[in-house]
N, C-alpha and C positions, 0 to 999 in steps of 0.2 A: 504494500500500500504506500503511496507517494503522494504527499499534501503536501501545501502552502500555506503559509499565513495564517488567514480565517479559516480556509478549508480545511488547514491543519487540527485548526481548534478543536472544529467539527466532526472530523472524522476520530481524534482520541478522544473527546466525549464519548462519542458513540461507542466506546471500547471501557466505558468506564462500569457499565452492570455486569456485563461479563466478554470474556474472551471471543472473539471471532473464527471461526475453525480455519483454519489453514495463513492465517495472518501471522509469520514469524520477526517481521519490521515494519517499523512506524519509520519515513523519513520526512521528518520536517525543516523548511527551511523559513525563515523571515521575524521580523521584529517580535511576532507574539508568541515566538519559541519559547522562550521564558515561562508566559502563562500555559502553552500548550504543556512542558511538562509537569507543570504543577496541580493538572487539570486531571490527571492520573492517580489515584491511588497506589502508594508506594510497593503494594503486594503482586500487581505485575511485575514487575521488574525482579521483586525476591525470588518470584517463582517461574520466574523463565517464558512468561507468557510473550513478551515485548521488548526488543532489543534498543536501546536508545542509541543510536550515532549521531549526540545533540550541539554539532559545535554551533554555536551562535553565530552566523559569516558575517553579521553586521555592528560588530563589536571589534573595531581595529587595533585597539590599545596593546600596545608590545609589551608581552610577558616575559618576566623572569622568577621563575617559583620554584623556593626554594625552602628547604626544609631547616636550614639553621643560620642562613641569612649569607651574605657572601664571604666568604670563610678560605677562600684559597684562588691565586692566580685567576686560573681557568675561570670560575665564574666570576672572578673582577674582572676581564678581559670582554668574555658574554653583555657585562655589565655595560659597559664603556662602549662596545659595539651597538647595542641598544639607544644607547643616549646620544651618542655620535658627539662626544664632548667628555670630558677629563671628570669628573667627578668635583673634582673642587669646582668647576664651573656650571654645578648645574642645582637650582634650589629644587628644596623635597618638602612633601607636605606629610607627614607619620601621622598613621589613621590609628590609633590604639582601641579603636571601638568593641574589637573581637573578644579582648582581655575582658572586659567587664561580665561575659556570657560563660564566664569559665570559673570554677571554683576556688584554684589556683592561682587567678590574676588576683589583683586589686590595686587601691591606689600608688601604693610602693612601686610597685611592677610598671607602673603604667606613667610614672614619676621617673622611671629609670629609661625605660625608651623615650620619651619624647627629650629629657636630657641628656639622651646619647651617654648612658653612665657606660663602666667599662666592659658590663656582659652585654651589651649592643654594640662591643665596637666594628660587629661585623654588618652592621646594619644604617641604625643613625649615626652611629659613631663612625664615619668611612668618610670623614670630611668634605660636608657638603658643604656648598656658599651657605645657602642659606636652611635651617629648620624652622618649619610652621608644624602647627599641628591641625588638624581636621577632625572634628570628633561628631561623627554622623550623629549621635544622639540628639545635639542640637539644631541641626541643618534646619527641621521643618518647623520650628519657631522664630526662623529670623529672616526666612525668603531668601527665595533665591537669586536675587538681585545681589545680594551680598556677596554669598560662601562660593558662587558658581564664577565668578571673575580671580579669585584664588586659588582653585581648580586648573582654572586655562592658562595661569599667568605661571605654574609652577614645570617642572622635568620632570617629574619623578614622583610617585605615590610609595609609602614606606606602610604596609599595610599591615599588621603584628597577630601573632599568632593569639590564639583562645577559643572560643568556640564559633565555627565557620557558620550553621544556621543563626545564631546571633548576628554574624554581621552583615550575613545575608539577609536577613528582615531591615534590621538598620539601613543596607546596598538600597533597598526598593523603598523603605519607609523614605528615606531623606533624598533622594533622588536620584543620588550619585551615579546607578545602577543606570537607569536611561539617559547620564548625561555621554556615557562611556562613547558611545558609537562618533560622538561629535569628536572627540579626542584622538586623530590621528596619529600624533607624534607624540603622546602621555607613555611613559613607560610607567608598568606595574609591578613592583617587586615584592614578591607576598613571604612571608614567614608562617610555614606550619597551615594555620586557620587563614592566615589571610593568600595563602596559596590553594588549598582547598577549598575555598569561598568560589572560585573560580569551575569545579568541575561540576558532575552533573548529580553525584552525591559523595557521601562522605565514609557511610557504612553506619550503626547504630554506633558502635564503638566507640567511635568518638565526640557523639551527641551527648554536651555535660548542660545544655542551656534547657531547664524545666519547662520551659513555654515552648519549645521545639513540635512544628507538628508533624514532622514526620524528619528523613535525612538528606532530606532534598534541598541541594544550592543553587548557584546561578546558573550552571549548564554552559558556559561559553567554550572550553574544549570541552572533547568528548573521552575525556578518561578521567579515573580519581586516582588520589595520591594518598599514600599510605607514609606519613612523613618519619621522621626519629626513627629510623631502621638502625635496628642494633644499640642507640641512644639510652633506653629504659628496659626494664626488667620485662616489661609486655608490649614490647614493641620487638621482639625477634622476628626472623623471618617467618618460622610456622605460625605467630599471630598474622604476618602479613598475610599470607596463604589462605588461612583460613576466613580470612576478611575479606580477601580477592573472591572466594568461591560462589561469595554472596553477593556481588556488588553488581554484574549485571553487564558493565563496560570495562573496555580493556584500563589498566593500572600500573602505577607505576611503584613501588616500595624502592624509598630516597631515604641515603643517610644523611649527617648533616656534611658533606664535603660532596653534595649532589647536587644539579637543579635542574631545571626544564625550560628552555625558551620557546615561545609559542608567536612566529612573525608572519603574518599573512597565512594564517592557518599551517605553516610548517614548525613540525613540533624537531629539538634536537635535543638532547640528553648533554648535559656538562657536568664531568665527575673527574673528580681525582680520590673517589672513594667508592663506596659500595651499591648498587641499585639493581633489579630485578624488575621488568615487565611482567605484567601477568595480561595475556589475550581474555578475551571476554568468553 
């Protein structure tokens, strides 16, 4: 089955009581991709019903997603290539929105990346011109006459790890989420949740935000990341595997000396460390 846009809508709706016999792909493409797969029930997907290939073609913003921020040569290199400019020449706006959705964050934490203390020196701390911060929770209180000319005026998005359906709610609540497509030349450099914030889900696993209504994020590439490989005592690879099995789309398990560029829809792997694909 091959939809468009509203057709898209229309035709996964129409797959949302039950299954279709002999329907093994949904392929959608256009702006309301986003709604189209939020308009699903998450139990397709766990159960093999409906295969998602949901990259968003209308979201240009250059990806760098990375699982412990840029941490070595090779993705400082990636990095620089994206921006088309030296790091110190280029201002960044650190989005710590994610932190707040995770149990683990709070104000310390979130005090720490936007002051670039020294466990973010591989992130804010990588000597930018300038740091702002952007904190989605606000955006829909102050219009977007404001926050959305600091946006375009900035390089670079610093977007912090915690819980990725948090900041995915936040992405669509404050607007950011549909400002993305206008933003050609915006690089996006995610840590953890705010690289995960970017695929099409996450797995239950790493759902810590109680308002979560299901594991479903933005969809803009069409694979998830399974971040801190070998990092944490449950983050080894057989939890990756076992997270893969369920997940529905192809995946990637990243350690932190890994990352993933995503440029006009070509994806490339930059590691001086450990990573596994796992096909869908």
């Amino acid at each position: 089955m091959l939809a468009h846009s509203l057709g898209g809508t229309a035709a996964l709706e129409a797959l949302m009581s039950e299954p279709i016999p002999g329907v093994e792909m949904v392929i959608t493409v256009g702006s309301q991709a986003p709604r189209e797969l939020r308009c699903v029930p998450a139990r397709y997907r766990v159960f093999g019903h409906i295969h998602f290939p949901c990259v968003n073609l209308e979201v240009p913003v250059k990806l760098l997603l990375t699982s412990g921020g840029v941490t070595n040569p090779s993705i400082h290199s990636a990095l620089v290539r994206l921006l088309g400019k030296p790091v110190s020449e280029c201002h960044a706006l650190c989005v710590p929105t994610a932190q707040w959705g995770h149990p683990m964050c709070g104000p310390t934490s979130v005090r720490g990346f936007v002051a670039a203390e020294p466990m973010w020196q591989h992130f804010s701390g990588l000597g930018w011109a300038s740091l702002g911060v952007l904190e989605l929770t606000a955006l829909p209180t102050i219009g977007a006459q404001r926050w959305v000319p600091w946006v375009r005026e900035a390089d670079v998005l610093l977007v912090d790890g915690g819980d990725a359906t948090y900041l995915c709610h936040w992405m669509r609540e404050s607007g950011l989420a549909g400002l993305l497509p206008s933003l050609p030349d915006m690089v996006w450099v995610g840590v953890s949740a705010g690289s995960m914030v970017m695929t099409p889900r996450i797995g239950a696993y790493f759902v810590e935000w109680p308002a979560a209504p299901d594991d479903r994020t933005l969809g803009v590439v069409d694979f998830s990341i399974f971040p801190h490989l070998d990092a944490f005592p449950g983050n080894t690879l057989a939890d990756a595997e076992r997270w893969a099995a369920d997940i529905g789309v192809p995946a990637y398990a990243v350690d932190e000396q890994t990352a993933i560029t995503v440029v006009d829809g070509c994806v490339e792997v930059v590691s001086e460390g450990h990573w596994t694909k796992f096909e869908s």
